[in-house]
C-alpha positions in Angstrom: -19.3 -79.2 24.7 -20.5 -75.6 24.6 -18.8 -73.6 21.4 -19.9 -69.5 21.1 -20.1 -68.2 17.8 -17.4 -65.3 16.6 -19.0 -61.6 17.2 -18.6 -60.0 14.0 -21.1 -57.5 14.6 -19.0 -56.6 17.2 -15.7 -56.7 15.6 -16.9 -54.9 12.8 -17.9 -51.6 15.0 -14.6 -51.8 16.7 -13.1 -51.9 13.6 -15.2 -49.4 11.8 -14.6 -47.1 15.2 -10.7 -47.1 14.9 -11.0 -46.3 10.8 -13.1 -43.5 12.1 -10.8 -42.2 14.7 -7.4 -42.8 12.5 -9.2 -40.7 9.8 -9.7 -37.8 12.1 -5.8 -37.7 13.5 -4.3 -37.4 10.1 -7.3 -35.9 7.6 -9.4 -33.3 7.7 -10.8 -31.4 10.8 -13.8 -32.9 12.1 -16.9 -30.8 11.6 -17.0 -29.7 15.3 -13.3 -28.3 15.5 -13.3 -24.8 15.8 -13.2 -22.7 12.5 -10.1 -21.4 13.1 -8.7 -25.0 12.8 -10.9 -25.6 9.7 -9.8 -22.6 7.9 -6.4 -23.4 8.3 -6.4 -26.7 7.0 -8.5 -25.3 4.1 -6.2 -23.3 3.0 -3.0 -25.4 3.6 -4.7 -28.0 1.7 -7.0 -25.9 -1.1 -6.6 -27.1 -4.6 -6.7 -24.9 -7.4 -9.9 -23.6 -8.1 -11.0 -23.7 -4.8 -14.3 -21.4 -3.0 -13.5 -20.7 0.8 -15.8 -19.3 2.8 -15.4 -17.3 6.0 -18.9 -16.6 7.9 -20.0 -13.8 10.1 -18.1 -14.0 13.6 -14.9 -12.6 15.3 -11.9 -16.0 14.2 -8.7 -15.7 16.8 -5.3 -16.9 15.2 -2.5 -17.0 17.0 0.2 -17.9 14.0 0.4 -16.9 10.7 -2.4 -18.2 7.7 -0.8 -19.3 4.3 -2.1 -20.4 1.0 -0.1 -21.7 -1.8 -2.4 -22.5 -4.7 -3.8 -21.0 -7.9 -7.7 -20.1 -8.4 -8.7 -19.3 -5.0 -11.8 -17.5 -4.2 -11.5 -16.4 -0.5 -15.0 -14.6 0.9 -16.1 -13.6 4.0 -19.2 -11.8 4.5 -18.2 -8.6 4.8 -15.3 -6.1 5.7 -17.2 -5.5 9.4 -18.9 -9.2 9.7 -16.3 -11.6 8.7 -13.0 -11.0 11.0 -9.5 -12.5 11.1 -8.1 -11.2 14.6 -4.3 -11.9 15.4 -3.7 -9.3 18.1 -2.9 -12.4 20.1 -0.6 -13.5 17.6 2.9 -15.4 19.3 4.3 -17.1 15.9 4.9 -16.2 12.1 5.5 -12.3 10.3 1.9 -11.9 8.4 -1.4 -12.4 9.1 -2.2 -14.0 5.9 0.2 -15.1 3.2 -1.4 -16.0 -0.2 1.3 -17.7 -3.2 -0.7 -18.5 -6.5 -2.2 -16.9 -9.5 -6.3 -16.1 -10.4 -6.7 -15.1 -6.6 -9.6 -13.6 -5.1 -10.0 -12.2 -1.7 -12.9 -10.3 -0.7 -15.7 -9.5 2.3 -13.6 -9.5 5.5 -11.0 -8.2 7.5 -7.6 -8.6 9.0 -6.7 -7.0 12.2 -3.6 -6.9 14.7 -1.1 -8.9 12.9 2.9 -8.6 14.2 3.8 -7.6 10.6 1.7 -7.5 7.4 -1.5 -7.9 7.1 -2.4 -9.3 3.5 0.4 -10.0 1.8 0.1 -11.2 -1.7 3.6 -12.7 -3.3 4.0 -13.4 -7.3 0.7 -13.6 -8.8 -1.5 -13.1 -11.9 -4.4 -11.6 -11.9 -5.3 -10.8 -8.2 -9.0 -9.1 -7.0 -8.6 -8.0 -3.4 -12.2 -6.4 -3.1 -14.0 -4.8 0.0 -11.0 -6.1 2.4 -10.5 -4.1 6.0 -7.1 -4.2 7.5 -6.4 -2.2 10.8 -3.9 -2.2 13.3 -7.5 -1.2 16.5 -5.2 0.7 19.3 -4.1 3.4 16.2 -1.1 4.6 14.6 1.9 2.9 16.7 5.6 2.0 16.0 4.7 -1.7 16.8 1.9 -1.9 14.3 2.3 -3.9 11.1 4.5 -2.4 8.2 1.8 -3.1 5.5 -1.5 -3.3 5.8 -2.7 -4.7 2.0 0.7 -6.1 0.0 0.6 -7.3 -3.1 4.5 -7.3 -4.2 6.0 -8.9 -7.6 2.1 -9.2 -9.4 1.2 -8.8 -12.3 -2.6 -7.5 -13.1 -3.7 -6.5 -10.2 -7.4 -5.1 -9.0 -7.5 -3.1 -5.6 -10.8 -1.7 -4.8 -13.3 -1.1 -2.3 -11.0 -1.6 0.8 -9.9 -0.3 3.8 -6.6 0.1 5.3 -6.1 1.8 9.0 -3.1 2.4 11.0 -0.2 0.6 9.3 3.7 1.5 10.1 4.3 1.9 6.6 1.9 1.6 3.4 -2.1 0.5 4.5 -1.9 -0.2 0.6 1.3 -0.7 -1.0 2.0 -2.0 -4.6 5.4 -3.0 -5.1 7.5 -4.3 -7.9 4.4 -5.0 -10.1 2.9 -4.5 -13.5 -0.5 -3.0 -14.7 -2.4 -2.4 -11.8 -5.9 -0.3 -10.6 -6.2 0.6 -7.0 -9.5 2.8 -6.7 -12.4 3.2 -4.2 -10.3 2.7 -1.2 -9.7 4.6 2.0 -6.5 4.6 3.9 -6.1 6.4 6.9 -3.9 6.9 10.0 -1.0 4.8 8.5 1.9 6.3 7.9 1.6 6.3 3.9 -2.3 5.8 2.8 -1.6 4.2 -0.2 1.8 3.7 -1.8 3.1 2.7 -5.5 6.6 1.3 -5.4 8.6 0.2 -8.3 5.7 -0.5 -10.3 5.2 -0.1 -14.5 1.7 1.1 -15.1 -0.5 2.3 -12.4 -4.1 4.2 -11.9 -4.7 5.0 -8.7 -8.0 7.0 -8.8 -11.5 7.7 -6.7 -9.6 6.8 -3.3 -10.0 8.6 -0.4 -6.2 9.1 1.8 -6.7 11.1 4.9 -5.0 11.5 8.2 -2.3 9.7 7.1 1.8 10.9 7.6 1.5 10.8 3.9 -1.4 10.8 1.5 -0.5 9.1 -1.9 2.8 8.2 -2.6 4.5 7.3 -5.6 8.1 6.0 -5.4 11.3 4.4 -7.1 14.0 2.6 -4.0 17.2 1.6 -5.2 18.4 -2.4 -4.8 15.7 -3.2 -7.0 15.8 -4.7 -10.1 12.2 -3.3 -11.2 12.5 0.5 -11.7 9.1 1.8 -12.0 7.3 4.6 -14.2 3.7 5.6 -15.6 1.4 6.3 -13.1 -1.6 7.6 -13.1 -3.0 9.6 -9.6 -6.7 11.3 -10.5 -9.7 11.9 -8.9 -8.3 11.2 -5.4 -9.5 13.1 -2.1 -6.1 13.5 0.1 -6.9 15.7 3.0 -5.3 16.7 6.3 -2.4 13.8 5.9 -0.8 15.4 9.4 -0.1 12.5 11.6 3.3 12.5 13.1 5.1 9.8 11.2 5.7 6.7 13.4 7.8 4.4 11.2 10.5 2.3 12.1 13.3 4.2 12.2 15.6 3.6 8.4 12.4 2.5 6.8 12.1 4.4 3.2 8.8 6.2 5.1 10.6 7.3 8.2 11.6 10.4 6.0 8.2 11.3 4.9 7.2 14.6 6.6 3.8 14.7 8.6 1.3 16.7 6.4 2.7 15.3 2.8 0.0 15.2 0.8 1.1 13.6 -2.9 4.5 12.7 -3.1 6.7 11.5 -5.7 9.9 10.5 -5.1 12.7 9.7 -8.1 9.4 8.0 -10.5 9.0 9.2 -13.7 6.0 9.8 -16.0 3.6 10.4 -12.8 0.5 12.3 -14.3 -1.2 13.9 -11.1 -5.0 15.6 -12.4 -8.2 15.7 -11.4 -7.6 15.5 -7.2 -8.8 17.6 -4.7 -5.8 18.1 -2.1 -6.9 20.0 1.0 -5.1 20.7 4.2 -1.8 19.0 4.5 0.0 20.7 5.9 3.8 20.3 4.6 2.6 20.3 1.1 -0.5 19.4 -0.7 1.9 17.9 -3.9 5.5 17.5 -3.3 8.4 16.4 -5.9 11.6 14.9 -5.0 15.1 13.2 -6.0 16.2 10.5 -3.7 18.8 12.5 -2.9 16.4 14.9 -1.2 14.2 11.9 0.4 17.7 10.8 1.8 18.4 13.8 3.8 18.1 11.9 6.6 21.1 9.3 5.4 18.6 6.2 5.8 20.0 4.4 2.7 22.9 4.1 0.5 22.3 4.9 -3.0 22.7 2.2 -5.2 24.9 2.5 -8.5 22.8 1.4 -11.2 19.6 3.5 -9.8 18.0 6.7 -11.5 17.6 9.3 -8.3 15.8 12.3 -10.8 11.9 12.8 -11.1 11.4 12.8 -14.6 7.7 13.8 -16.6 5.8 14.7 -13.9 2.3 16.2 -15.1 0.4 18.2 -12.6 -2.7 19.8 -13.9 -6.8 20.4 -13.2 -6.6 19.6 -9.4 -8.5 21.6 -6.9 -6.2 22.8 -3.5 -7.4 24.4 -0.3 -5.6 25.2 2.6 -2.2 23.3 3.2 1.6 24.1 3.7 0.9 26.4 6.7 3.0 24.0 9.3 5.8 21.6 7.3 6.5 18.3 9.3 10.4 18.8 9.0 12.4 21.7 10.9 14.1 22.4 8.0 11.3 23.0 5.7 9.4 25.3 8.8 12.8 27.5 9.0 12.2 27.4 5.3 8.7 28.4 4.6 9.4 31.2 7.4 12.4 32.4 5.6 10.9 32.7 2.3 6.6 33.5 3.4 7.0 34.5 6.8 5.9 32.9 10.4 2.4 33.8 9.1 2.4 32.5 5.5 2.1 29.3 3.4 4.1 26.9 1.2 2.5 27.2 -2.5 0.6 24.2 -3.7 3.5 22.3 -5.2 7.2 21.8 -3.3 9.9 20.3 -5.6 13.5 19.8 -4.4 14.8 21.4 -7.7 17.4 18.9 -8.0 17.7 17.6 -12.1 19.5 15.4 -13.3 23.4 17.0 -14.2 23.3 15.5 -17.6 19.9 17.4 -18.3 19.1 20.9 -19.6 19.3 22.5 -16.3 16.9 26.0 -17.6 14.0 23.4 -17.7 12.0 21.8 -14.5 11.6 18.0 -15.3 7.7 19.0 -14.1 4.7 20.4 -16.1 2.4 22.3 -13.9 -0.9 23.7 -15.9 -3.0 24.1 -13.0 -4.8 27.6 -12.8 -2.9 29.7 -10.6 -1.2 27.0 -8.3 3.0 28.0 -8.0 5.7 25.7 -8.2 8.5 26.2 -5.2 12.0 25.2 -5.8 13.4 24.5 -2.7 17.1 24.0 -4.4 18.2 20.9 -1.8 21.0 20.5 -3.9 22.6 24.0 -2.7 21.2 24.0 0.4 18.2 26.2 -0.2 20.5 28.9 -1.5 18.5 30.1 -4.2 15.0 28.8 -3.4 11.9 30.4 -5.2 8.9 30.1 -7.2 10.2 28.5 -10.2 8.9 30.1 -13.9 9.6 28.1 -16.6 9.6 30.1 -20.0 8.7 26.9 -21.8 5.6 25.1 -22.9 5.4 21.6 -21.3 5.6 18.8 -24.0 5.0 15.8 -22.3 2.3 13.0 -23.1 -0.2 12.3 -21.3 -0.4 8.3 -20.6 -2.9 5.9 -21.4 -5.7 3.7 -18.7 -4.8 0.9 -17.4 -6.4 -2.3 -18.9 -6.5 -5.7 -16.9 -7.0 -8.8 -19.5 -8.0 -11.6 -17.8 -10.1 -9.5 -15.1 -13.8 -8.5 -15.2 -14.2 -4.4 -14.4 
């Protein structure tokens, strides 16, 4: 009688093989998928606390990235090395979403998304740091609405980045609290950099160029947030003249090509220490929403404030500018009142105030050398438009720096 011994050896590997092969289908990418798969599951599955790396290369995605935890540190290896591409993009409305407190993002770039680049939803103490977002075939209707988007945050660090050819904002704060956005440079979007609805803002040491609109600082209504105190300073907002390609009814599609700084129905808005050169509508311009709604792009909600309110302009340096408006209106305008040949002064307010306020006195303190503040009088349709004299001494004070506990500077 022959008998054969069982194979366990053999059995064993079999066994061992399927474990292997189960382990793969339903855990983590092997180490030989492509990164894009590894990244994704990396941040779909990140605990808190978490370093991901990005390394040097060009990384195609063709749906949206997510991350819902807190304590993320998210590094590439720089703004030009490390490169998220979505310009073949077929699924999902950002490029990357990120959900969680104690974030860090920093060292890469985000290009071509279908809507938002970076966009950065209820967190606490957020870093986005040396980040590059661009929309590569330029300024175009179809590009994303914001390029870097943190919205509902609280303590928020923006520096060092990049932000080219959004729809809307390439850096847009909105609906936040105590936040720094310095060292950037946003150009060809149609706002650089934008503050919305936000208590407690410095934006300072940022270059805006070539943008529809350089800085812009503004209140929407339908929000709960209404937001006041910022700080804009030591900016460089030159030449913001591109023709402004928003979506039609978006809040920006009303911002006229060569806006420099606007403000529009914010209060407490200190404005020092810039140099504003060659934008042609304006280098600073002040308005009501009623004014910024000439167009009829919104309804005006019930419960929202409309009026600019304690706007401080003084010690900021102006060359060139208001020599070709962006608006028809404001070009029969400036011709009417300087001639074919001349200029709009420095600063452009709409000169409508508030009916329940003393109407003799501007709701805005200009102390800037010889620089003239133009009523434009909206309200009566420029019926009694002129350089506006107040008689007055301004009495507002000035704010404080932001501070960011919980955040090294």
């Amino acid at each position: 009688m022959i008998t054969t011994k069982p194979k366990f050896g053999l059995i064993a590997s079999v066994v061992s093989l399927a474990i292997v092969l189960l382990t793969a289908g339903c855990g983590s990418k092997p180490v030989d998928a492509p990164f894009e798969e590894q990244l994704r599951e990396q941040l779909e599955l990140a605990e808190n606390g978490a370093l991901i790396t990005i390394p040097a290369g060009t990384f195609e995605f063709d749906r949206s990235l997510s991350l819902k935890a807190d304590g993320i540190t998210l590094r590439g290896q720089g703004m030009d090395q490390s490169i998220l591409s979505f310009k073949n993009q077929i699924a999902g409305a950002e490029g990357l979403t990120v959900t969680g407190d104690d974030f860090v993002i920093e060292d890469l770039a985000i290009e071509d998304t279908i809507g938002d680049a970076l966009k950065i939803n209820e967190g606490t103490n957020i870093v986005i740091r040396r980040v590059r977002t661009e929309w590569t075939n330029g300024p175009d209707v179809e590009n994303g609405a914001y390029g870097i988007y943190p919205v509902q945050t609280t303590n928020v660090l923006i520096e060092g980045n990049v932000a080219i050819g959004a729809s809307d904002a390439g850096i847009y704060v909105g609906q936040s609290r105590q936040v720094i956005v310095r060292h950037n440079r946003a150009e060809y979007n149609v706002a650089g950099i934008e503050i919305e609805n936000t208590i407690g803002a410095d934006v300072y040491m940022n270059v805006a160029d070539h943008n529809t609109g350089g800085i812009l600082v503004f209140n929407m209504p339908g929000i709960p947030q209404r937001g006041h105190s910022t700080r804009v300073f030591n900016n460089d907002v030159r030449a913001n003249n591109t023709a402004n390609f928003a979506a039609p009814g978006t809040a920006v599609s009303g911002v006229p090509a060569g806006s420099g700084i606007l403000v529009n129905s914010n209060d407490r808005v200190e404005i020092f220490d810039n140099r504003l050169a060659d934008n042609a509508t304006g280098n600073i311009l002040i308005s009501s929403y009623f004014s910024a709604n000439y167009a009829g792009q919104r309804k005006l909600a019930a419960e929202f404030d409309p009026y600019p309110e304690e706007i401080m302009i003084y010690d900021n340096e102006f060359s060139g500018g208001g020599e070709n408006p962006g608006a028809d209106y404001l070009v029969n305008l400036k011709n009417q009142l300087f001639g074919i040949d001349g200029t709009f002064p420095d600063v452009i307010w709409d000169g409508i105030i508030n009916p329940e306020k003393d109407q003799t006195r501007a709701p805005i303190c200009l102390q800037n050398g010889d620089a003239q503040l133009l009523t434009v009088d909206a309200g009566n349709e420029f019926a009694n438009a002129g350089i506006y004299i107040s008689a007055e001494e301004c009495s507002i004070s000035k704010l404080a720096p932001i501070s960011l506990d919980g955040i090294a500077l």
